[in-house]
C-alpha positions in Angstrom: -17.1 -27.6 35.9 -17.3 -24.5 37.8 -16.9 -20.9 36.1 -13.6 -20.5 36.9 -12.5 -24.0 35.4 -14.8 -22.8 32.0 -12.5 -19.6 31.5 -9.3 -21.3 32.0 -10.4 -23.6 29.6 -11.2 -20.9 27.3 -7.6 -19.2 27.8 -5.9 -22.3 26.8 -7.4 -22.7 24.3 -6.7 -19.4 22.5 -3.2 -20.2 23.5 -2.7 -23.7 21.8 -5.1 -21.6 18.7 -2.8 -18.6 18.6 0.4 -20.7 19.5 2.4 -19.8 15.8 1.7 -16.2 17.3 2.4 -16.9 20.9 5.8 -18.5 19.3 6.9 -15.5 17.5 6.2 -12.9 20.6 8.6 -15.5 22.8 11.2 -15.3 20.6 10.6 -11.3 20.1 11.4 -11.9 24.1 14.4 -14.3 23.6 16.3 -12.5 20.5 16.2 -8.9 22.7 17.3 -10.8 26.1 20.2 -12.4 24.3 21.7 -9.2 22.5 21.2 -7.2 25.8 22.6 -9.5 27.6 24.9 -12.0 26.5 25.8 -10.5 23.0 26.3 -6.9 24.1 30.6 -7.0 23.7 30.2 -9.2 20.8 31.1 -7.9 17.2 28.1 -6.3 15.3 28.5 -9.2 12.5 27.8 -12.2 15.3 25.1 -10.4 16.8 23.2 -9.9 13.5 24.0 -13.9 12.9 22.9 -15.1 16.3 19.7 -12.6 16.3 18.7 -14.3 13.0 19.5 -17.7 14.0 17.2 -16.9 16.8 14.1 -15.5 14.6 14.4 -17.9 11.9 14.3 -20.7 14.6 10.8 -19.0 16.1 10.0 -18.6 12.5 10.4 -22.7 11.6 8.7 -23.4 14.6 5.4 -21.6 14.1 5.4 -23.1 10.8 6.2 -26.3 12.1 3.3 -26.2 14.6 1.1 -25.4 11.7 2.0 -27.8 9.7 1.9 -30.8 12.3 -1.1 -29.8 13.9 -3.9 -28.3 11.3 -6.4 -26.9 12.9 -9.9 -24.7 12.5 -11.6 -23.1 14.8 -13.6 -19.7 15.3 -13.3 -17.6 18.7 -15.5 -14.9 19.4 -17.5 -14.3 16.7 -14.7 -14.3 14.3 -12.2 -12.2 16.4 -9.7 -15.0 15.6 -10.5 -17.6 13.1 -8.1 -20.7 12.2 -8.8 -22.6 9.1 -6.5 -24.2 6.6 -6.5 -21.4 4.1 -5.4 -18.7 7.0 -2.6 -21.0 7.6 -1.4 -21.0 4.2 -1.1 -18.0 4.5 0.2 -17.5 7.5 3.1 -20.0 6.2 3.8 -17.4 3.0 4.1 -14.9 5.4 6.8 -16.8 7.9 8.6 -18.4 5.0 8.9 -13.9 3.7 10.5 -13.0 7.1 12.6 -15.8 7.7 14.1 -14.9 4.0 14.2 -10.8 5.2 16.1 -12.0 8.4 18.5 -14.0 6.2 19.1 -11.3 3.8 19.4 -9.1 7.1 22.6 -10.7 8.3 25.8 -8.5 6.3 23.4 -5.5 6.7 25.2 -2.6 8.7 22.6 0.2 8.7 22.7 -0.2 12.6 23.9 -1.8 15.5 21.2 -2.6 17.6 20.6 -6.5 15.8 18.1 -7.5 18.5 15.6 -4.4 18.5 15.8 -4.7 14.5 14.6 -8.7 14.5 12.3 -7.9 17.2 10.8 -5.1 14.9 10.7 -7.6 12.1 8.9 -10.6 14.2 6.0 -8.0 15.2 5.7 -7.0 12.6 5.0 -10.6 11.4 3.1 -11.4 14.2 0.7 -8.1 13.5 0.5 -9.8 9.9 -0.6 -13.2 11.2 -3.4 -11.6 13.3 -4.8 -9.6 10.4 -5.3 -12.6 7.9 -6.8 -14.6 11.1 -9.9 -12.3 11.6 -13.2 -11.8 10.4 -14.0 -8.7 12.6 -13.2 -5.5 11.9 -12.0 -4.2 15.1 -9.5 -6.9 15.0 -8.5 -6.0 11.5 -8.2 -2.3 12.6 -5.8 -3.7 15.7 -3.8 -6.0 13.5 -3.4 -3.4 10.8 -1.4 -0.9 13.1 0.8 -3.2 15.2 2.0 -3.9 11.9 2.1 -0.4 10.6 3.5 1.2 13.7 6.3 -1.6 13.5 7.4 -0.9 9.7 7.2 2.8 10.6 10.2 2.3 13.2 12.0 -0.2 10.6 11.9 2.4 8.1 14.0 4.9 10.2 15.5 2.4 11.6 19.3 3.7 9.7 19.8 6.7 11.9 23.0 7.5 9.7 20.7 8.5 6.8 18.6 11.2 6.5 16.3 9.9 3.8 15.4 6.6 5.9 14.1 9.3 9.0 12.5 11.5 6.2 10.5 8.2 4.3 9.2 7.0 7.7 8.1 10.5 8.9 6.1 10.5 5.5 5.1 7.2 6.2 3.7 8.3 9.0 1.7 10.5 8.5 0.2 9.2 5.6 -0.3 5.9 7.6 -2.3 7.9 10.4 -4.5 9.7 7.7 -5.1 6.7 6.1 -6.1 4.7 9.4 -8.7 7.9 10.8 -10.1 6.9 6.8 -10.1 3.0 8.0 -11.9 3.8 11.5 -14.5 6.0 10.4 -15.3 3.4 7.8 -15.7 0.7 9.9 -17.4 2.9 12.6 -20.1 3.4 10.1 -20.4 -0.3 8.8 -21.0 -0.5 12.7 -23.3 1.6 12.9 -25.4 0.5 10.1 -25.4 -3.4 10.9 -25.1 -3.2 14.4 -21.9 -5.7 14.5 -18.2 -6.0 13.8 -18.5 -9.3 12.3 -18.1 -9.1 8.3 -20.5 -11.8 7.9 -23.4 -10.0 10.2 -22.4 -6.9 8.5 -23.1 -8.4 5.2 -26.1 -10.0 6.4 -27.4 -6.5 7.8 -26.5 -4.1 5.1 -27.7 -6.3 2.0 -30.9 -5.0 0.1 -32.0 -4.0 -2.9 -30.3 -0.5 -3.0 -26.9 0.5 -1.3 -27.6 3.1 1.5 -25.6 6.3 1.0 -24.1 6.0 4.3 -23.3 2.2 3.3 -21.8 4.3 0.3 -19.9 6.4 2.5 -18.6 3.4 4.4 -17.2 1.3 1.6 -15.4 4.2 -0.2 -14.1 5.5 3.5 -12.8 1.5 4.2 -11.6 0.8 0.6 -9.0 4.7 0.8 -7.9 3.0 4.0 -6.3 -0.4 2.4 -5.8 1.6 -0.8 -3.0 3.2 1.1 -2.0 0.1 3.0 -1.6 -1.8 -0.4 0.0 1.2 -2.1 -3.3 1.5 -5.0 -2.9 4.9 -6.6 -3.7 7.6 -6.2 -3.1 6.7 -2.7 0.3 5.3 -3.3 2.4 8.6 -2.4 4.5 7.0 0.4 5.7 4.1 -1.4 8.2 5.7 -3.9 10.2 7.5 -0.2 9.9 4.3 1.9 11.0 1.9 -0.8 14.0 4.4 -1.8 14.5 5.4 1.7 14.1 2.5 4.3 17.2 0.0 4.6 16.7 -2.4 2.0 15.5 -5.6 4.0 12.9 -3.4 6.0 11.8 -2.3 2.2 11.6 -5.8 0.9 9.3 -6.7 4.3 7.5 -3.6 3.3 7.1 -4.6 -0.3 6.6 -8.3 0.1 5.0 -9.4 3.4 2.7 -6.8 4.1 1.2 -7.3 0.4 0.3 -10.4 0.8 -1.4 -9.5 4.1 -3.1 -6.1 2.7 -4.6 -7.8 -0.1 -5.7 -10.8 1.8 -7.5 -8.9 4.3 -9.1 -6.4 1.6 -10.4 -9.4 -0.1 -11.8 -10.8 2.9 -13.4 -7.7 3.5 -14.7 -7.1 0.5 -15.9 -10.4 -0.7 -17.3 -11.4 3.2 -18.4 -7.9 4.7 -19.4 -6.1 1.7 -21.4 -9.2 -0.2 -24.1 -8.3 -2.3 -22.8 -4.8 -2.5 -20.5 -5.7 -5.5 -22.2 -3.6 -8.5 -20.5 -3.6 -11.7 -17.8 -2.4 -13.4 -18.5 -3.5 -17.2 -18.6 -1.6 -20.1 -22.0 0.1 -20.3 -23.3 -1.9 -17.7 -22.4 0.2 -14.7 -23.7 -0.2 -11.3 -23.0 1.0 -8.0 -20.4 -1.0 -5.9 -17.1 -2.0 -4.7 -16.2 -3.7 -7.8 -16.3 -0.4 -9.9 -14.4 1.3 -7.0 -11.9 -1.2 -7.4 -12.0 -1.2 -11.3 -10.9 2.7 -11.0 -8.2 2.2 -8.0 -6.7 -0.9 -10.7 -6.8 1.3 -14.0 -4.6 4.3 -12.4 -2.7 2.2 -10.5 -1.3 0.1 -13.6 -1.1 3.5 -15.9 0.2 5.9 -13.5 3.2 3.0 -11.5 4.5 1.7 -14.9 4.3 5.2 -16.7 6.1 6.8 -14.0 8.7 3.6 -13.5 9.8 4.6 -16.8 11.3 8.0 -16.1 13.2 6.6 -12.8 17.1 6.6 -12.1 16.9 4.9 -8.9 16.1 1.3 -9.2 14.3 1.4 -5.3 11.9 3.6 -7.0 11.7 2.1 -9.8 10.8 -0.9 -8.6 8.0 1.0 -5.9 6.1 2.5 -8.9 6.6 -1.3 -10.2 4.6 -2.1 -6.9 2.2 0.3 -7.4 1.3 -1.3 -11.0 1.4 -4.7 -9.8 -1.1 -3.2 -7.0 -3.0 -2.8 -10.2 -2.9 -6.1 -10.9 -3.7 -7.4 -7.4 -6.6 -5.6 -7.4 -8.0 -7.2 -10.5 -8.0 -10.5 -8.8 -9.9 -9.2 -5.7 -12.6 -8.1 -8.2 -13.0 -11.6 -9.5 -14.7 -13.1 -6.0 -16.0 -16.3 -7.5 -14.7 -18.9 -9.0 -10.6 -18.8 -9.0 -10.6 -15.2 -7.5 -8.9 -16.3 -3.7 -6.5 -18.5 -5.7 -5.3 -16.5 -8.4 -5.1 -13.6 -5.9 -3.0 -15.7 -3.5 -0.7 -17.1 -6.2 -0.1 -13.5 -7.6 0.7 -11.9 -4.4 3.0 -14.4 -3.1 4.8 -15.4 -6.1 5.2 -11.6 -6.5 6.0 -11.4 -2.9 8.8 -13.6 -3.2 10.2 -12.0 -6.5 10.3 -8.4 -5.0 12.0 -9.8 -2.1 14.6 -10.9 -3.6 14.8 -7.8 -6.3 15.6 -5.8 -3.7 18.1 -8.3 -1.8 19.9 -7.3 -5.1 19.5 -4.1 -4.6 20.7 -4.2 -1.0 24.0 -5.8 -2.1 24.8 -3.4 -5.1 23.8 -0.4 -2.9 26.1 -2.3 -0.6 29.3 -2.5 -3.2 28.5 1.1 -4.6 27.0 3.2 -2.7 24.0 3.8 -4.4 20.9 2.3 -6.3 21.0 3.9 -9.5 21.0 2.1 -12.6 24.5 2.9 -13.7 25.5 1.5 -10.2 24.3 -1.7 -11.9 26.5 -1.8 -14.6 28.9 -4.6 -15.1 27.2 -6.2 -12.1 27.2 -9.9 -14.7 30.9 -9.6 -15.0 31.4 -8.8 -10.8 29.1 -11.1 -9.6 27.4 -13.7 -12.4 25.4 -14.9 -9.5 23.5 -12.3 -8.9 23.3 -11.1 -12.1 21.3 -14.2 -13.2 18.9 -13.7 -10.4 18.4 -10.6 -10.7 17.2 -11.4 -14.4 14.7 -14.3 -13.5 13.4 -11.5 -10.8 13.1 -8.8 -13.1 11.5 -11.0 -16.2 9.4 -12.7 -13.9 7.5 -9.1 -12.9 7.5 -8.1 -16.1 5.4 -11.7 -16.9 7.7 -13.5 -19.4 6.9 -17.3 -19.6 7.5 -19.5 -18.1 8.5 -17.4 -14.7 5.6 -17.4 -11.9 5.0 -13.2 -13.0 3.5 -14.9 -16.8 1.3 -17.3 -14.4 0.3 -15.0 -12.2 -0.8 -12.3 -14.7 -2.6 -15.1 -16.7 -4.5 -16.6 -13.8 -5.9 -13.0 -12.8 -6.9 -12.1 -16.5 -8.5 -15.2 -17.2 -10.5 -15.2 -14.2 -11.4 -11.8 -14.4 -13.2 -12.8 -17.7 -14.8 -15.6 -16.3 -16.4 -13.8 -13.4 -19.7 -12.2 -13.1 -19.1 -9.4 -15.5 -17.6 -11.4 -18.1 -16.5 -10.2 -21.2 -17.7 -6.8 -19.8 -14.1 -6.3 -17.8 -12.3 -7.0 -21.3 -11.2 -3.7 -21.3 -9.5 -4.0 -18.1 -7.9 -6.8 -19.0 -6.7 -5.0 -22.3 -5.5 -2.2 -20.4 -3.5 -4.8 -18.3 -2.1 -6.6 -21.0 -0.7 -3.7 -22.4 0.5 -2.1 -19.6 2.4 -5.3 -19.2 4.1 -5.1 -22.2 5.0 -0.9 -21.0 6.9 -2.0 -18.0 9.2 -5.0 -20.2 10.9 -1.5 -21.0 12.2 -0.2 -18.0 13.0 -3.5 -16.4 14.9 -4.1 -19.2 16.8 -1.1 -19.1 18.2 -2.5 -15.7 18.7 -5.7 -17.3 20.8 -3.8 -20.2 22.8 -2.1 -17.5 23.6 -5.5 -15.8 24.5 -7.5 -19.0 25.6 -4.9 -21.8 26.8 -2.0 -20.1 30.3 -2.5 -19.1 31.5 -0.2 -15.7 33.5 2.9 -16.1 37.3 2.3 -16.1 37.8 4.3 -13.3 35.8 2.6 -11.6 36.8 1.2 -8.1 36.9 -2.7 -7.4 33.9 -3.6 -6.0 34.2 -6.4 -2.9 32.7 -9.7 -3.5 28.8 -10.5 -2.3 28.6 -12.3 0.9 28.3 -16.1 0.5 25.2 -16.2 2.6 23.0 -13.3 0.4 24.1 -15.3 -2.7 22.8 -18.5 -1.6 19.8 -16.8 0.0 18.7 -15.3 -3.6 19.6 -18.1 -5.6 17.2 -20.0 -3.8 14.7 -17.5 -3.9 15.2 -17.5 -7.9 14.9 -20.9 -7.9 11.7 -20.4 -6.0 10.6 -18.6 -8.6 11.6 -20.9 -11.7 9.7 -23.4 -9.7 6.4 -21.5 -9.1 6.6 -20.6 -12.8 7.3 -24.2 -14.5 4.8 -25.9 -11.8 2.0 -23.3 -11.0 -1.0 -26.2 -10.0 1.2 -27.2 -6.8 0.3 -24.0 -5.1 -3.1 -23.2 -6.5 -4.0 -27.1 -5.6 -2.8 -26.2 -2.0 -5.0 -22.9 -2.2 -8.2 -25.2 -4.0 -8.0 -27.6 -1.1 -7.5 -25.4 1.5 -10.7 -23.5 0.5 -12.3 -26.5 0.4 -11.2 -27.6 3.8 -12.2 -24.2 5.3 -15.7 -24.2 3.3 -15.4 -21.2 1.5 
């Protein structure tokens, strides 16, 4: 075969590799054409339903390919990998935006429905390129197609002033954070000679860390640390989560956590190996596991402290974020053993809960007006529905058995123990547990709103939640029941896929 016949080869391959991707950027294509063209004199309402219809159908079919037709591969020296555990996640993260589109649909923060789902999908799409790389420049390429995406969904409601003001903020922070990110990897470059996380591992190991290697890791982690909202790095996340329309918040909050912390494991476990050092009591040693050891202990003092004192329940539950960050972070830390499975059933259990939090949220801001917590009063009496799902949501983060939050948070501690370090990260895990038992407060201060406190007498009648929103979060809460009572049938699916990959 000649040379010509070799690349073409090549090309379709990538193409039947990348074709969950290559799905998603047609239908970016298809839901735009069809509200341009054919939806333009149609109500707002049917154009929102037909644009979802549209991106959940792209969404289903990505997942379907995955699903029918496992594959792994490695292209380019890890510039796109495939392997069974990638596609997991890569199914989390479809199954998250095909729930934001559906929670999307009675939304009326604007009236262009086909830019909004085509924000949404690539956004998604940038997502499914991140968790499918080993190579840093890749990494760097996927991270801001999806950041510059959920900077334009977060001002994407033109009619309030707080949604242009969180995404300026947003931002700005977001462009500091990625000049942090660059100049990190630049140096990693520079030290191993490649921009594959395994050859950088390979190159950089040795008995001592390097000062520039030094340099590198704590430039690289203050670039995720802001992607994954880790304190003290965290100071967008209270605007954007108040400020954004609510399904471009839940995306925010649930989607691109389970792609941050994915990627920052993978990095950290593959490109920075044998640079771990130690974060136990009295047995300090130089590392990314002590950097990550501080970045967990402020994150889960500082987001549940300052969750405490909040009226607005978006911010409330973004300092929530911020602790569970905390959490998250504890489980990246713990690299052996359970580490990759614990991690992946915390952050998309949680990923699912906080979606669906804030599709509550959405549809009391919706009735009301506003998202403080005396908005939420009486919601049991308007709408029992939603009431009972914001409850399993909201006891669920807080890590009451037997929701998938308790699971989650048990997982991460008891691997924690068992890792390298041992009992030496007990007082992490003590910190944790009690922080834990700080934030059953103020979640159930919304709960007491919702269940005890009646609403004013003057209060105006408050329309009935759409059918479709109800369904949507009642099936998400089931979700979460589900994860909670049977926790082995996703951290089997993680297990095997590890094994498949050969992790």
């Amino acid at each position: 075969m000649d040379a010509n016949g070799r690349e073409s080869m090549s090309y379709l391959e990538v193409l039947k590799l990348a074709a969950p991707e290559t799905i998603l950027v047609i239908t970016v294509l298809v839901v735009l054409a069809a509200d341009l063209v054919a939806l333009a004199d149609l109500e707002l309402r049917f154009r929102m339903i037909i644009g979802a219809m549209i991106s959940c159908i792209g969404c289903v079919l990505a997942i379907g390919w995955m699903l029918a037709l496992p594959q792994q591969a490695q292209l380019l020296g890890g510039i796109f990998v495939v392997d069974p555990l990638n596609q997991l996640v890569k199914i989390a993260l479809l199954v998250l935006t095909i729930l934001t589109v559906l929670l999307s649909i009675d939304s009326h923060f604007s009236a262009h429905a086909g830019e909004y789902f085509a924000l949404v999908l690539l956004a998604t799409v940038g997502m499914l390129f991140l968790v499918s790389s080993t190579d840093v420049l890749m990494i760097f390429v996927s991270l801001e197609l999806t950041s510059l995406s959920l900077y334009v969904l977060t001002a994407f409601n033109k009619q309030d002033v707080q949604s242009a003001e969180a995404a300026l903020k947003y931002f700005l922070f977001g462009g500091m954070a990625a000049a942090f990110t660059l100049f990190g990897l630049s140096l990693l470059y520079g030290l191993s000679g490649s921009t594959n996380l395994e050859r950088i591992a390979a190159a950089i190991s040795g008995p001592s860390l390097d000062p520039l290697l030094i340099l590198a890791l704590v430039m690289t982690v203050v670039g995720f640390a802001f992607k994954v909202a880790a304190a003290p790095f965290h100071l967008w996340a209270p605007d954007v989560y108040q400020g954004a329309p609510p399904p471009s918040a839940a995306l925010i909050a649930s989607g691109s956590k389970v792609a941050g912390f994915f990627v920052l494991a993978r990095v950290m476990a593959l490109g920075f190996r044998g640079a771990e050092g130690s974060g136990a009591w009295h047995n300090y040693l130089p590392g990314w596991v002590p950097l990550l050891a501080i970045l967990a202990g402020v994150s889960m003092v500082l987001g549940n402290f300052a969750a405490i004192v909040q009226t607005s329940v978006r911010r409330l539950l973004a300092y929530s974020a911020i602790a569970h960050g905390g959490y998250m972070l504890l489980a990246v830390m713990a690299s052996d053993g359970m580490g990759i499975p614990s991690l992946l059933y915390y952050v998309i259990t949680y990923g699912l809960t906080t979606l669906g939090a804030f599709g509550v949220v959405a549809v009391v801001q919706q009735q009301t007006g506003g998202d403080r917590l005396t908005d939420f009063a009486g919601l049991s009496r308007r709408s029992p529905v939603l009431a009972a799902c914001m409850m399993v949501f909201l006891l669920s983060l807080a890590g009451i058995p037997p929701l998938a939050g308790f699971f989650g948070k048990f997982y991460i501690f008891s691997e924690l123990l068992r890792s390298g370090a041992g009992m030496g990260l007990l007082w992490l895990v003590i910190l944790a547990i009690g922080l834990s038992a700080v934030s059953l407060y103020y979640y159930l201060q919304v709960l007491k709103q919702v269940f005890v406190v009646s609403a004013p007498p003057d209060a105006k009648p408050q329309p009935s939640a759409a059918v479709t929103q109800q369904v949507v979060l009642a099936m998400v809460a089931l979700a979460v029941v589900a994860l909670g009572c049977l926790p082995e049938w996703l951290i089997e699916r993680v297990n095997d896929a590890i094994k498949l990959a050969k992790l």
